[in-house]
N, C-alpha and C positions, 0 to 999 in steps of 0.2 A: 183594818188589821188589828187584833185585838190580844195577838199571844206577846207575853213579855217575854226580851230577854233578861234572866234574871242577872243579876249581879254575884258572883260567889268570892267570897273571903279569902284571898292568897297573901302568904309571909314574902315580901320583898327579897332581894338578892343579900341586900344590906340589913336585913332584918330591920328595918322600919317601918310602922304600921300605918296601913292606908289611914288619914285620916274622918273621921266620921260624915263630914260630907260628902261621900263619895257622888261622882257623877255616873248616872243610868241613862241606859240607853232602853229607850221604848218602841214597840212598835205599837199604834192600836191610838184612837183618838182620848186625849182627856186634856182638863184644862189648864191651860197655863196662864203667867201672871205678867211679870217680867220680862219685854221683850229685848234680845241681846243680839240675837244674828236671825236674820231671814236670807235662806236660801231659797231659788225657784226652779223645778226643770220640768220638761213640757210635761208632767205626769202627778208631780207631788210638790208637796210646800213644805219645809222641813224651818222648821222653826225653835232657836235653843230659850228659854229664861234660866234667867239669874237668881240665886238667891240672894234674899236680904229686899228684897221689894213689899213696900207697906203694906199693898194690899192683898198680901198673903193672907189665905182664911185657914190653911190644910197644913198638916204635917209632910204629907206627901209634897205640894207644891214648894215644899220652903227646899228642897232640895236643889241642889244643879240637875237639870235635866233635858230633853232632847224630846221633841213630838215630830212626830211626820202624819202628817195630813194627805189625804188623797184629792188630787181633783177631781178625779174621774176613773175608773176602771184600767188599772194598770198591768202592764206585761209584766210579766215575770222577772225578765232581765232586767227594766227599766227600774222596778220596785228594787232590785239586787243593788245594782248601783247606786240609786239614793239614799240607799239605806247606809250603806257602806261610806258616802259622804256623810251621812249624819253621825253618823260612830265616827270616824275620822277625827270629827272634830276634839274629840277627848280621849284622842291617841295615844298625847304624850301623856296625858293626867290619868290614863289608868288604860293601860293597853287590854287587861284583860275583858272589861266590856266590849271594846272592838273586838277582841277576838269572837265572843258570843255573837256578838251583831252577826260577826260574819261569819261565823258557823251556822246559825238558825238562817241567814240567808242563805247559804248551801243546801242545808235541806230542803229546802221550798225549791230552790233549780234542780236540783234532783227527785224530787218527788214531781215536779211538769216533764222532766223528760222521761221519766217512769212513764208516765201517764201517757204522753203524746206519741212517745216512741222517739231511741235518737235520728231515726232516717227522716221525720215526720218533723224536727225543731229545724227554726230557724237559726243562721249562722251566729246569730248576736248572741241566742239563746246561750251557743256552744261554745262561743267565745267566752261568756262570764261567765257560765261556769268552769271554763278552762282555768279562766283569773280568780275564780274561787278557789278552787285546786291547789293552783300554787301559790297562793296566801296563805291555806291553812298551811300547807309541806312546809314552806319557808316558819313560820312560826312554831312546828312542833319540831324540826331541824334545830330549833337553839335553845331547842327546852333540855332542863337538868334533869328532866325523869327519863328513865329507858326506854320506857314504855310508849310515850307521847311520842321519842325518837326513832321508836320504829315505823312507828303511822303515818314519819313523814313521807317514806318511801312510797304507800301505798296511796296517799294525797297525791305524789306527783306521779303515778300510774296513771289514775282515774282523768285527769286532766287531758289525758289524750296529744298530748304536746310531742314532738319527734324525740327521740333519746337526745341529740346533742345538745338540746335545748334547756332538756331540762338538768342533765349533768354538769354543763357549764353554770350554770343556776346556781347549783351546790357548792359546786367547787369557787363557787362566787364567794362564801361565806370562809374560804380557808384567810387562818389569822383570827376569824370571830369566835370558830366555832372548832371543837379539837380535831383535830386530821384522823384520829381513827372513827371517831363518830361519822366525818364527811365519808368514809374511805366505807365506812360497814352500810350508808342508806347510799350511795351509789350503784354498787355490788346489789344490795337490795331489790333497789328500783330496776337496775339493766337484770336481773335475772327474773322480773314480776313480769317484765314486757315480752323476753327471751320466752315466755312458758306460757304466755296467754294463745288462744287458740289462735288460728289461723282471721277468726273473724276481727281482725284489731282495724284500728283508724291508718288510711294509708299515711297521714300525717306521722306516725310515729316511724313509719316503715321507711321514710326518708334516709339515706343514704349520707352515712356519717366520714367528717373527716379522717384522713388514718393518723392524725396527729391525736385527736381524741379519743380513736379504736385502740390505743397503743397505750395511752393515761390509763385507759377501763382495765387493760390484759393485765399492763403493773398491779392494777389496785384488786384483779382479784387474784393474780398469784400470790399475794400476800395476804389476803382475805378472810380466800376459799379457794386456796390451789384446787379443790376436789372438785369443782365448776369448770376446770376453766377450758377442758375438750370440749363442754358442750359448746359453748360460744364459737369454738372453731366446726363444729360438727351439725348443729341443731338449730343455729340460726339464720335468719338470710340475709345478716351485715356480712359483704365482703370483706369489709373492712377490719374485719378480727381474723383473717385467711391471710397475717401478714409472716415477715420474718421475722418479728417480733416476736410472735405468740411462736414460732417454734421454735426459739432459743431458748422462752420462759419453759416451753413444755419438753425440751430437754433436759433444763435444769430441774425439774422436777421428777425426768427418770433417772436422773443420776441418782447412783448407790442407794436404789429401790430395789426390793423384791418386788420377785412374779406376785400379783397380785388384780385382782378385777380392779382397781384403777390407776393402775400401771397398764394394761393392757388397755381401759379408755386414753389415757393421753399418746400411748403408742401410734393408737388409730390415727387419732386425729395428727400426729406428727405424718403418720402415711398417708394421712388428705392431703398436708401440707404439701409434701413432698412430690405427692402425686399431679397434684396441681402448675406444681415447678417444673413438672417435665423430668422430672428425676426417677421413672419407673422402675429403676433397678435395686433405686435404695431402698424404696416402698416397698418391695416385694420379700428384698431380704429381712428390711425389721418386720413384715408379717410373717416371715417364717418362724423367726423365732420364738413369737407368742402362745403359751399355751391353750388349747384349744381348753381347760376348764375354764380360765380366765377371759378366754375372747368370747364364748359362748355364750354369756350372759350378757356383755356390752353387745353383741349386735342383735338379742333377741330385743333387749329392750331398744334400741334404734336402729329396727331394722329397716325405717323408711330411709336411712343411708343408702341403703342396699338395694331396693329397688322401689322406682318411681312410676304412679302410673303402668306397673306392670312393665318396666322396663328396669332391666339393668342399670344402676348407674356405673362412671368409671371405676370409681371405687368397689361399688359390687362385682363388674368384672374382673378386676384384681383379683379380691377377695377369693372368686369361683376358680381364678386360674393357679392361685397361690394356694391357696386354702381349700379344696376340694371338698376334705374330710368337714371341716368347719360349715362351710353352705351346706351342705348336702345336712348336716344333722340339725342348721336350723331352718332349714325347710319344714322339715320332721316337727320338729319343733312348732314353729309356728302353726301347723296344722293341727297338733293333737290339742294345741291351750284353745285354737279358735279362730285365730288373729286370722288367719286367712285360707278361706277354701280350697279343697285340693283342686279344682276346676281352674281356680285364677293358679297356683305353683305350676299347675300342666301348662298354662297359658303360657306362663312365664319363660317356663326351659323352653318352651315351643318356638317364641318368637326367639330368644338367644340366637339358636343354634337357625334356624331361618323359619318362617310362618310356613313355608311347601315343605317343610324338609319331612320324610319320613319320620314316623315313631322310634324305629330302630335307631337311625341316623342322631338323635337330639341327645345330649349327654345326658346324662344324669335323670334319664327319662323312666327309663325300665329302673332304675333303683330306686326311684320314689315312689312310683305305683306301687313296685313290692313292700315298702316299707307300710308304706298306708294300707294295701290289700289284708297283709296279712296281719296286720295289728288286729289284737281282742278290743282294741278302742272303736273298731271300724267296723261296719253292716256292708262288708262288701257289698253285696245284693239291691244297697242303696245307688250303687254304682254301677250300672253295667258298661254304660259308655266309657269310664276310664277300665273296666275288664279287659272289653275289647281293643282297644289302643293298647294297654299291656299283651295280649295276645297281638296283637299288628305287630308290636314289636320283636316279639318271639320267631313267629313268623318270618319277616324282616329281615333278621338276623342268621336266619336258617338259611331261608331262601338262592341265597348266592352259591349255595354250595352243595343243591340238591343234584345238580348234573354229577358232579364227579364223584356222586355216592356217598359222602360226609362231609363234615365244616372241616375246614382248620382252624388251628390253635387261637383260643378265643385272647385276644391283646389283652397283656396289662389293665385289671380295674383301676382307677385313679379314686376311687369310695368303697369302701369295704361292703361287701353283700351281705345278704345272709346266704345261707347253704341250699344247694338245689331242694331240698325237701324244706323249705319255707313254707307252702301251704299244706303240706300234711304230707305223711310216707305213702310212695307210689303203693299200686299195687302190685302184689309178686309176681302175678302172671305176667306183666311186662317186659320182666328179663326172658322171657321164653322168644320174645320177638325181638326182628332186628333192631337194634345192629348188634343187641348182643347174645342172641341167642342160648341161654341159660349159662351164660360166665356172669361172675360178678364184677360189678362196675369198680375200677382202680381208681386210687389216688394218683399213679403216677402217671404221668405220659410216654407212649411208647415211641413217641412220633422222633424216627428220626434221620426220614428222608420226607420230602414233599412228594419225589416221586413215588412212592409207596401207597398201598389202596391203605388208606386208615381203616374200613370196615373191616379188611383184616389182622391188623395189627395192633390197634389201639381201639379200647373201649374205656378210658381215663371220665370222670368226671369231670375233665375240664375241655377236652374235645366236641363233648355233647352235653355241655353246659345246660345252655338253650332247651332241649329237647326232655333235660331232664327236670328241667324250671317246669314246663310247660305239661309235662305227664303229671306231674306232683299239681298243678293245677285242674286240672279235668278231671283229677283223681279224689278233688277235693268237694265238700259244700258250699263251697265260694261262689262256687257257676252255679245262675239260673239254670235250670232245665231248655229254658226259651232260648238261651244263648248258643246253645250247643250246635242247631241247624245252621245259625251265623258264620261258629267255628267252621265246620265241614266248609259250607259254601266258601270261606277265605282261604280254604287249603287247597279246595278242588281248583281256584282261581288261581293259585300260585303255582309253580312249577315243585312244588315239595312233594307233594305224593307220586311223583315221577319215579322215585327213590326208594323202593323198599324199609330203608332204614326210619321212614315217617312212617309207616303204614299202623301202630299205635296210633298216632293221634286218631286217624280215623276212627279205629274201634272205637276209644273211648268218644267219640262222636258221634257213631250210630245209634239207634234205638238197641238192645240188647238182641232181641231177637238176631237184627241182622247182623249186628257184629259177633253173635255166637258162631253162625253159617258161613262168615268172614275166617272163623278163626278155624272151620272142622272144616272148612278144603285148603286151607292154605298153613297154616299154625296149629297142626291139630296136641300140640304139646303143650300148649295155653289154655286147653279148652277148660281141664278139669278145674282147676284156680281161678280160672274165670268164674266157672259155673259157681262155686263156693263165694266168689264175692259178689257178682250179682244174685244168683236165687240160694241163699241160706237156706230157705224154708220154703222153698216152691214146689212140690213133688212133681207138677205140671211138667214143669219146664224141663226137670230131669227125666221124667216119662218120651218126653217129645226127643231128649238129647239120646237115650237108650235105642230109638228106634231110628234115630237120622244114622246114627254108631251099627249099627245092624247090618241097616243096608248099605254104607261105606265100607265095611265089611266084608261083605257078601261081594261086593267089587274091586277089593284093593286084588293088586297082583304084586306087587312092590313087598318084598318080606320087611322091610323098616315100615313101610305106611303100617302093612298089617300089626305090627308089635305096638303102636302106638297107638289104632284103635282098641285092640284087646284092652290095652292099660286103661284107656277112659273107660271099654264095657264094666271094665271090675272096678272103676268109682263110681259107674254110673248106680253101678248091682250092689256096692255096698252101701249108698245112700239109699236107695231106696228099699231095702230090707228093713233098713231104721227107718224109715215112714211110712212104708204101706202095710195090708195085713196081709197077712197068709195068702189067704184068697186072693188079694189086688196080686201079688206078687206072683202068684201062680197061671192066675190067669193072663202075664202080661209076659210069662215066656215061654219060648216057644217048648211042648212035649218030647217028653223023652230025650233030654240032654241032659245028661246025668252030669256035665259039672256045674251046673248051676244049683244040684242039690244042697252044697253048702250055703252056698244064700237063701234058700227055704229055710233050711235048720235054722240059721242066725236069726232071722225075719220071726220062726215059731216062739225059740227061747225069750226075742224080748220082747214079742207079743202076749206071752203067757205070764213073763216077769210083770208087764202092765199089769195085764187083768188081776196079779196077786196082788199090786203093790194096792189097785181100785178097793179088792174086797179087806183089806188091811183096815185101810182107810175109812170103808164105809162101817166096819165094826167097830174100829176106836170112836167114830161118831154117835153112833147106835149107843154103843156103853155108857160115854161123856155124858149123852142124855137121858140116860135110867138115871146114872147117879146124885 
């Protein structure tokens, strides 16, 4: 071993200077003269001289000095230890070489268990370096500088040793060393171990006295009151889960404002509390927390709140108390990342029961909607939670397909967004039941049970559901592929039992069919249909003018007849604006002279083209002479 530790120059307490013989500590072979002490251990030969012996030839040699010889290829630990006896010996005569000694022997066990890995070292290994650890902490624990006294904290981390082990350690030096310095590397050290990951030494995870958990709560109410919920909230000592810590974290929301950590010591007094069996108290101090302030303490520990994708009790609370609160950091945690809408669906899933229906699970359909129709979200990435949002629409519907509409949809306990959350229905839809061309109300009319609601009430809050669910299919949200899904969940349900469903279908057939759906049963939707599926089709209205013709040609009903006429004259004025003269003439039937005004329409803005072409084509022509 051949690296020195060196010796470095320090001003005493008493300001009296080292004197110039100082004694060094070596590691590494060289010669000595003077023999004064022989030590032996099965590993090394540690050997001190003296100076002032005759046959000193060297400047170096006339010093006091320390050798360690090797006998043979030594351990790690073993090498630590003798080392550490050798520096020992000139403890009292100059502590700072000891220190060194024992600092470069640190490095060396820490550089082998680097190297070896700590699961791979032996326990001797783990132990001196433990006793490394807390040699340097106890040493920079009484040092005068601030800075060497914060390190001690992080020396007696690394050591691996159980918290009450090494706090009573500390507190071993009150009377030595000043009580706020003990008081700030305590705080320190318990909040370095409180934040270290889940991977720590089960030695530290030992389970500490509550006489000791109750010294730590004093010393950081005083400290870093601002710490001291997490210790009840964020660690897994019981023993900071006492009455203690919720006396001190009372005294601490006394005569505080509302505030983000007023609202963390709240919590944690409603752990406390909750824990006590006192659910009533827990409930009301989370009521009165405001939801800007509590929103940020349970995004950032929201593993309070659920574990393993369960609920804890506290998070049950929270969802029974706090509704508004979960439900938006659900939201929350979904949009930053923290966690997938797959596992939040899992989540309410298992709550409310694993079999329980979509519809059935609280706070189910308000989160899919929230996620669906966010610009943060690719629906389209999602069709499986689509579906389960439609299950639940469905669902919800369902029960009340027999008697021709739902009843009065309960109290939300989460505030929604508005039935047109995925986008505005389409107009044709007021043309079908249940409201056949009235406009949908705000108020409810409902105010008998016995009463048919299809005739009395058409409220947006009666056909909640139905209006969620049109403003969806009405939307680009849905695959095209999903749409066959839909149908087959509706035909499987008892809802198109009901006229008042019979939209969903449409918007679930291919167009063709649910055009033929709407001209023998809805022929008063047809035209607004036609307009929002074929804009620019001429086909489709060609095909619609002759299906109209001959329903026509067969109505006996003077209302059916009135309402075909009406679609022939949208049919005939859309297409005088898209076909020509010719198409037009050729496609009806001779000698009915009122369809002469749609010739004339059809000629003027057929002729208005062709002028507007040769305008065109001459400004072109000129542009390029010039």
């Amino acid at each position: 071993y051949t690296v020195p530790i060196l010796y470095e120059s320090k001003e005493l307490v008493d300001a009296r200077r080292t004197p110039p013989g100082k004694p060094t500590v070596m590691v590494g072979l060289r010669p000595f003269l003077g023999l004064k002490t022989l030590l032996m251990s099965d590993q090394h030969v540690v050997m001190a001289s003296a100076a002032g012996d005759g046959t000193v030839a060297s400047q170096e040699a006339m010093e006091p000095s320390c050798t360690l010889y090797s006998l043979m290829k030594p351990s790690v630990d073993q090498f630590f230890l003798d080392l550490k006896e050798a520096a020992s010996m000139r403890r009292d005569d100059d502590l700072l070489s000891y220190i060194n000694a024992v600092r470069h022997g640190f490095r060396l066990l820490n550089l082998s268990i680097a190297l070896k890995g700590r699961y791979s070292c032996s326990s001797e290994l783990l132990s001196v370096y433990s006793d490394a650890c807390c040699i340097l902490g106890d040493t920079f624990l009484k040092s005068d500088l601030s800075a060497e006294r914060e390190s001690a904290a992080l020396f007696y981390s690394l050591s691996e040793e159980c918290i009450e082990t090494i706090v009573n350690r500390i507190l071993f030096f009150k009377g030595l060393v000043n009580k706020a310095h003990l008081d700030k590397t305590v705080a320190q050290y318990t909040r370095m171990v409180c934040e270290q990951s889940a991977v720590v030494s089960t030695k530290k995870l030992v389970s500490m006295s509550p006489t000791l958990a109750d010294t730590i709560l004093e010393i950081f109410s005083e400290v870093c009151p601002e710490y001291l919920h997490k210790l009840v909230l964020c660690t897994s000592f019981v023993a900071f889960r006492s009455e203690k810590a919720l006396t001190l974290l009372k005294r601490n929301l006394f005569d505080r404002r509302q505030s983000q950590g007023q609202a963390a010591d709240s919590l944690a007094c409603v752990q406390l509390l909750l824990q006590s069996g006192n659910a009533e108290a827990s409930k009301a101090m989370l009521k009165t927390l405001s939801k800007e302030f509590l929103m940020p303490v349970l995004l950032e520990m929201h593993e309070l709140v659920h574990r393993n994708q369960v609920l804890t009790p506290l998070g049950e609370l929270i969802k029974a108390a706090r509704p508004d609160v979960y439900f938006s950091m659900l939201v929350h945690l979904k949009n930053n990342g923290t966690m997938a809408p797959e596992q939040i669906v899992l989540i309410l899933q298992h709550a409310a029961s694993p079999q329980a229906e979509p519809h059935c699970v609280p706070m189910l359909r308000e989160f899919l909607e929230a996620m669906l129709s966010s610009k943060r979200t690719n629906a389209q990435a999602y069709p499986h939670l689509l579906m389960t949002l439609i299950r639940a629409y469905v669902g919800k519907m369902a029960p009340y397909s027999g008697s021709g509409s739902p009843q009065q949809t309960p109290v939300q306990l989460v505030h929604t967004k508005p039935a047109t959350l995925f986008g505005n229905r389409a107009s044709w839809l007021l043309e079908l039941p249940p409201f056949l061309g009235r406009t949908v109300t705000k108020t409810c009319n409902q105010y008998s049970t016995t009463i048919n609601l299809a005739e009395c009430c058409i409220c947006s809050n009666c056909w909640d559901e139905l209006l969620r669910m049109q403003s969806l299919l009405c939307s680009d949200l849905l695959p095209a592929s999903l749409r066959p899904q839909v149908l087959e969940l509706l035909e499987q349900s008892s809802l198109l039992e009901s006229e008042n469903y019979v939209s969903l279908k449409v918007l679930c057939l291919p167009p063709a069919k649910a055009l033929a759906l709407l001209l023998n049963s809805y022929p008063a939707a047809v035209l607004e249909f036609m307009m929002h599926k074929f804009p620019e089709d001429s086909g489709e209205w060609v095909s619609l003018y002759t299906s109209v013709s001959m329903k026509l040609q067969a109505a006996s009903k003077k209302k059916k007849v009135g309402i075909y006429k009406s679609i022939m004259d949208g049919a005939l004025s859309y297409l005088s604006q898209a076909l020509t003269p010719e198409q037009l003439v050729d496609l009806l039937p001779p000698g009915k002279q009122e369809y002469a005004e749609y010739v004339k329409q059809c000629m003027e803005r057929y002729q208005a083209k062709l002028l507007r072409e040769k305008i065109v084509a001459l400004g072109t022509e000129l542009k390029d002479m010039m």
